[in-house]
C-alpha positions in Angstrom: 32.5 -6.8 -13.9 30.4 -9.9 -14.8 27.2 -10.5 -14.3 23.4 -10.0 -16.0 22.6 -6.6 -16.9 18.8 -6.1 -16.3 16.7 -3.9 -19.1 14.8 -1.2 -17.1 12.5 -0.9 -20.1 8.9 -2.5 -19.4 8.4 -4.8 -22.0 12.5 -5.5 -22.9 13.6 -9.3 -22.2 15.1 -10.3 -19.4 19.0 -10.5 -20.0 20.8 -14.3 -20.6 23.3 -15.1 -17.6 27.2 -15.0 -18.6 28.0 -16.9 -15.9 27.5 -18.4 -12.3 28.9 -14.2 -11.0 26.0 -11.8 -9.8 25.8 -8.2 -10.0 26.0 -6.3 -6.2 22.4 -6.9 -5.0 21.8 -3.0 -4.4 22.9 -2.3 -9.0 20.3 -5.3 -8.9 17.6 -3.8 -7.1 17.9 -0.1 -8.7 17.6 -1.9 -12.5 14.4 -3.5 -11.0 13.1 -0.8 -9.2 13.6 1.5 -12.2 11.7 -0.9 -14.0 8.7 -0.7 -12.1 8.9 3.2 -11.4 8.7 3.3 -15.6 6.2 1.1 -16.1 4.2 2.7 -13.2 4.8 5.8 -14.9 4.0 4.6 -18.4 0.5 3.0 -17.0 -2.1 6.2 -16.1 -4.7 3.8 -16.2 -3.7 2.3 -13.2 -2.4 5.5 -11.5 -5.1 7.9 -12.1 -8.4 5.4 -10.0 -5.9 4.9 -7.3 -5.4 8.4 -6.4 -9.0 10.0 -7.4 -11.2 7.3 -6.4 -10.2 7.8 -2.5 -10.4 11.5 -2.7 -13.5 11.2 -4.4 -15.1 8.7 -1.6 -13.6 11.2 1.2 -15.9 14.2 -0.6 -19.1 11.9 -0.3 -18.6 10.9 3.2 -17.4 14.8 4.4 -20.7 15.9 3.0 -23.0 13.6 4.1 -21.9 12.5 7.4 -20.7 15.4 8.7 -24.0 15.1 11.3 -22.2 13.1 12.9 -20.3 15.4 14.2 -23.0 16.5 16.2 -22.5 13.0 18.4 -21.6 13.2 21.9 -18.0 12.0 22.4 -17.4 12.8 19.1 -13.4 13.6 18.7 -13.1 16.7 16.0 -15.9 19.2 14.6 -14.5 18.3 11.4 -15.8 15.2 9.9 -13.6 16.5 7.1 -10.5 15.9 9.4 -11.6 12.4 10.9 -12.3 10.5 7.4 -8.9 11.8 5.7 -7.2 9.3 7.7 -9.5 6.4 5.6 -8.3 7.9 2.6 -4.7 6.7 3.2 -5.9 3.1 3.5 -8.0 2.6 0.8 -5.5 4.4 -1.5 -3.4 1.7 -0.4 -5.3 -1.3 -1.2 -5.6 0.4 -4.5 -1.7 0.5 -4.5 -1.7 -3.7 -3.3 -3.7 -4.4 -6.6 -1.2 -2.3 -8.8 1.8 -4.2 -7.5 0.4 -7.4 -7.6 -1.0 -6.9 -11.4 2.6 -5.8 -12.3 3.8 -8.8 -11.1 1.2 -11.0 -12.5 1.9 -9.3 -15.8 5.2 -10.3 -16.2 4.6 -13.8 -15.3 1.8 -14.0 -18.1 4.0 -12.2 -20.8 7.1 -14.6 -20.1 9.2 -11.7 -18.3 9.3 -13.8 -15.0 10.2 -16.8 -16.8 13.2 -15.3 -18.8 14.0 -13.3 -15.5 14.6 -16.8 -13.8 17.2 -17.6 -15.6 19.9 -14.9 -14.7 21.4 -14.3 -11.7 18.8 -12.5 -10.7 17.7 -12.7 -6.8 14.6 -12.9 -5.8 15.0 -10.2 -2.6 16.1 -7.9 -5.5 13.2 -8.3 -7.5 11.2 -8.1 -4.7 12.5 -4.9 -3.8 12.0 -3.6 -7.3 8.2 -4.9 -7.5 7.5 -2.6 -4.0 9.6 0.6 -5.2 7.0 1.8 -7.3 4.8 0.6 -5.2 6.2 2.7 -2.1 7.0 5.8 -4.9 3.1 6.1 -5.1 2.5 6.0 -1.6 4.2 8.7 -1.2 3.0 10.6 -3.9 -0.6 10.2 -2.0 0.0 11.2 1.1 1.6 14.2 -0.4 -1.1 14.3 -2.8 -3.9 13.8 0.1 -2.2 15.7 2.9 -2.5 19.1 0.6 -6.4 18.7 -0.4 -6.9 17.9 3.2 -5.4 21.2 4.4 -6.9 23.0 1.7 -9.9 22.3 2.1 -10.1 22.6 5.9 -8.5 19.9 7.4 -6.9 19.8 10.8 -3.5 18.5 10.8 -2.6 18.6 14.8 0.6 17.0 14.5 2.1 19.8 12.3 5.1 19.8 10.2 6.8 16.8 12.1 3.8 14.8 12.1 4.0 14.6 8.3 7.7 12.9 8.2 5.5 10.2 10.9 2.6 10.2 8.3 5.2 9.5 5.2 7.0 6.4 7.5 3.7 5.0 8.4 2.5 5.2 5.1 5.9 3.1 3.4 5.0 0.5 6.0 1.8 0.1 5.0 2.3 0.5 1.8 4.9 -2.5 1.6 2.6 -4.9 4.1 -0.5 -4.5 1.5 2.0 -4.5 -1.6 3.4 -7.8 -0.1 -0.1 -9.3 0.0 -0.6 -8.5 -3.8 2.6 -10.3 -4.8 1.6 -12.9 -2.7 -1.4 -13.2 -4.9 0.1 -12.8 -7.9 3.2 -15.1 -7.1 0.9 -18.2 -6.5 -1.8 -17.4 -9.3 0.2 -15.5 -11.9 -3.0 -14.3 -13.1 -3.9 -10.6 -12.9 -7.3 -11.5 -12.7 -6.9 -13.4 -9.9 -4.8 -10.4 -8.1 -8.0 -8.0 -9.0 -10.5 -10.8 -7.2 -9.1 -9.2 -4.0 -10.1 -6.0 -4.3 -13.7 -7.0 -2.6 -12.0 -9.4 0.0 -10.1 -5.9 1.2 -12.9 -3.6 0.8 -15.1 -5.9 3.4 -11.8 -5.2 5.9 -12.7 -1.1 5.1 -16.3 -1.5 5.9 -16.1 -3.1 8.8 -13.3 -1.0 10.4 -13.4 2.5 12.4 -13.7 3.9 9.2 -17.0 6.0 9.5 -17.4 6.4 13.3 -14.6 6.2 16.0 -15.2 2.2 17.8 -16.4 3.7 20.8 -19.2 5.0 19.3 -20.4 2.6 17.9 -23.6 1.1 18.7 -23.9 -2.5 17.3 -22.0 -4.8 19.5 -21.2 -7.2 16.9 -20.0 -4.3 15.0 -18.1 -2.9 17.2 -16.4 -6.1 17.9 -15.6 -6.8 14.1 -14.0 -3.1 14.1 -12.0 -3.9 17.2 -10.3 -6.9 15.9 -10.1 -5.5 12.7 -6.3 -4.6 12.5 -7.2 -2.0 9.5 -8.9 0.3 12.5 -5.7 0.4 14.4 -3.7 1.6 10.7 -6.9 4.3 10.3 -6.7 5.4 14.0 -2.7 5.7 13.8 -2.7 7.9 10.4 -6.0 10.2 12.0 -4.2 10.6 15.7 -2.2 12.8 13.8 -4.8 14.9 12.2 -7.0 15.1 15.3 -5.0 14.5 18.8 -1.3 15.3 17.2 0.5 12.9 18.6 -0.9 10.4 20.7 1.5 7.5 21.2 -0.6 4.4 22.0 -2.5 4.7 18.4 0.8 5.6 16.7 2.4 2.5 18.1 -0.3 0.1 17.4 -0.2 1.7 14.0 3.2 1.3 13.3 3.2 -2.3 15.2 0.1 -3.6 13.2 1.8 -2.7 9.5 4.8 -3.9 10.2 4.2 -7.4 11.1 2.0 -7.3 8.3 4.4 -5.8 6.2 7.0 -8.6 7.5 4.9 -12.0 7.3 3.6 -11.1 3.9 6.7 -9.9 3.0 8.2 -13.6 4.4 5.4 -15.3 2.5 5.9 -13.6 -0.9 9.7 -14.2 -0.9 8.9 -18.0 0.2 6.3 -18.2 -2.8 8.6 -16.4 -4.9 11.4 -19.1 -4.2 8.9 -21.9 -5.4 8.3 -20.8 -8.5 12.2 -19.7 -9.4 12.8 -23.6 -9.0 9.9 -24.8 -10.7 
């Protein structure tokens, strides 16, 4: 069979095209996306913040806002079981700025550049770029789904609810990942990709992260948090912790990350295209 072969070693050139024939888009796709798994493997530095910072954050806020408990209307006794769902998200965004630094990376070191010159497609190396990307996210939720429970979490929805925790976490995982190769498509600049990281942490702080929307006080608050779509993603992944399974805040959930997970998804291949022809 003809065709490029594609290195899954991190740093290994891109391969020279023997013709106009590609390889089956799916042996495409697994050479990128074992690519990325490596390198995510191969790169603590970048593993290790993303999955102890949020834990870290959920201890701080468990301890010393667990008085708000104590708030009439309040949904769970456990302000332990209310923030986990936060953790998901912000371990997430962590996740967008790994993806979209990978990318960047490779356009800066000439990978991308030698890449465009195979047969390569871009929906394969798209899919490649989000494996890892999706590999972590699971890894988390395991990860944050365990510490939760052992240290005396509620989890309402039960063994089920965690197969509805791992899809809703994919989605979201890909719609954020999708924003960081948006970023790093048009910039190619890692730098560039880690400038985001603020821009998504002001969507956090003014989301239902800390109290549920109803409760809050500040109208212009409360309005910012309800037309913040990162609530709806929080309330989705903590329905499950605290109500079980409540399907209005599931379905926004899901509906919210996948449109996101599909328009940025759109724009990265779109920007992606550009710069294969440039």
């Amino acid at each position: 069979m003809s065709g490029a072969v594609i290195s899954a070693g991190p740093g290994a050139a891109a391969p020279q095209a023997g013709g106009t024939d590609r390889s089956p888009l799916p042996i495409q796709v697994w050479a990128m996306a074992g690519r990325s798994v490596i390198r995510l493997i191969r790169q603590p530095a970048l593993v290790v913040p993303s999955v102890i910072f949020p834990l870290f954050l959920l201890g701080v806020n468990a301890g010393g806002l667990n008085a708000a408990t104590n708030i009439p209307g309040f949904p769970t006794d456990s302000y332990l079981t209310f923030a986990i769902g936060f953790t998901f998200i912000q371990a997430a965004i962590f996740s967008t700025m790994g993806a979209g630094q990978s990318l960047a990376q490779d356009i800066e070191n000439g990978f991308f550049s030698r890449l465009v010159l195979t047969p390569m497609r871009p929906s394969a190396l798209m899919a490649g770029q989000l494996a890892g990307l999706i590999l972590m996210g699971q890894f988390q939720a395991l990860l944050y789904l365990a510490v939760g429970l052992v240290a005396g979490a509620d989890f309402a929805a039960g063994v089920g609810g965690y197969f509805v925790l791992a899809a809703l976490v994919s989605v979201i995982s890909i719609g954020f990942g999708g924003i960081g190769l948006i970023m790093a498509i048009r910039t190619g600049s890692g730098e560039a990709v880690q400038g985001m990281f603020p821009l998504m942490f002001v969507l956090l702080f003014f989301s239902s992260m800390t109290l549920p929307r109803n409760l809050i006080e500040q109208d212009w608050y409360r309005f910012l948090a309800t037309i913040n779509p990162v609530s709806y993603l929080i309330e989705a992944i903590r329905s499950l912790f605290i109500t079980g399974w409540d399907g209005e805040a599931l379905a926004l959930g899901f509906g919210i990350a996948g449109v996101v997970a599909v328009l940025s998804i759109a724009l990265a291949a779109r920007s992606l295209k550009g710069r294969m022809l440039k």
